[in-house]
C-alpha positions, 0 to 999 in steps of 0.5 A: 513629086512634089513639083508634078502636084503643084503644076495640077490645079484640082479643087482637092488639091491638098488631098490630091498631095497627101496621097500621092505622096503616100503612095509616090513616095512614103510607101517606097521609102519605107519599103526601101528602109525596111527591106534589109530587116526582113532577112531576119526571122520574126521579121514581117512586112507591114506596110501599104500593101502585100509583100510575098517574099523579100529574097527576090528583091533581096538577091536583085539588090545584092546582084545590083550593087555588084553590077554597079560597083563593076560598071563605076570601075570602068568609069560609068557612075550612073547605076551607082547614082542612080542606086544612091538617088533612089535609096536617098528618095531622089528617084522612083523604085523603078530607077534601079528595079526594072526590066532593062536592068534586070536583062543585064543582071541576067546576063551576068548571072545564071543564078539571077536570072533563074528567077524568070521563067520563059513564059515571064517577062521581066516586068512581071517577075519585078511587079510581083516582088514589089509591094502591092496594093491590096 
C-alpha cells in the first residue's frame, strides 16, 4: 500500500497516504483482529464503518481454514499463505474473502453455501458481510 502511494505525485500527498492507509489498511486490520471478539455476548463492532452480523464472516472463516488445511495436505499451500498473508496485513481482505473461493467453499458444504440465495451472487453475499462505509 504504501508503495502504490509513493508512485502517486499529488499536492496532498501526505493526506492522500493517511487515508488510504485508514481505509486500505488500518480499518481491515482491525476488523480481522476483532472478528473472533464478536462471537461473544455484549460484544459490538465499533469501527470505520457498519457490521450487520459477523457470523457469515465467522462460518466463512471457519469453512475456510478447513478448506486450506485440506488443500496444504495435498501439497497446495497457497489458501494457507494466502490466509496467513492477510491475517499478517501482507494481502487485502479480498485475498481469502471473494466470490471464486466462496464458489469452492459452496461446493463442499451445503451448510456454506446456504448463505447465498439464487438470485445473489457471491460477491454481494460477501460485500454485505464485510464492513461498510457509512
Amino acid at each position: 500500500m504504501l508503495d502504490e502511494c509513493l508512485k502517486v505525485q499529488t499536492p496532498q500527498w501526505t493526506k492522500h497516504v493517511f487515508e488510504q492507509m485508514q481505509q486500505r489498511v488500518i480499518a481491515p486490520a482491525w476488523w480481522t483482529s476483532g472478528l473472533s471478539d464478536l462471537q461473544w455476548s455484549g460484544v459490538h463492532y465499533v469501527g470505520d464503518g457498519e457490521l450487520s452480523d459477523p457470523t457469515f464472516a465467522h462460518n466463512y472463516l471457519r469453512h475456510y481454514l478447513s478448506y486450506a488445511f485440506k488443500e496444504k495436505e495435498s501439497g497446495n499451500t497457497k489458501p494457507i499463505e494466502g490466509y496467513l498473508a492477510m491475517n499478517g496485513l501482507l494481502e487485502p481482505l479480498t485475498t481469502v474473502f471473494n466470490a471464486t473461493t466462496a464458489l469452492k467453499l459452496a461446493e463442499r458444504s451445503d451448510e456454506f453455501a446456504s448463505y447465498k440465495t439464487k438470485e445473489e451472487t457471491w460477491e454481494h453475499v460477501i460485500s454485505t458481510a464485510l464492513p461498510t462505509k457509512r
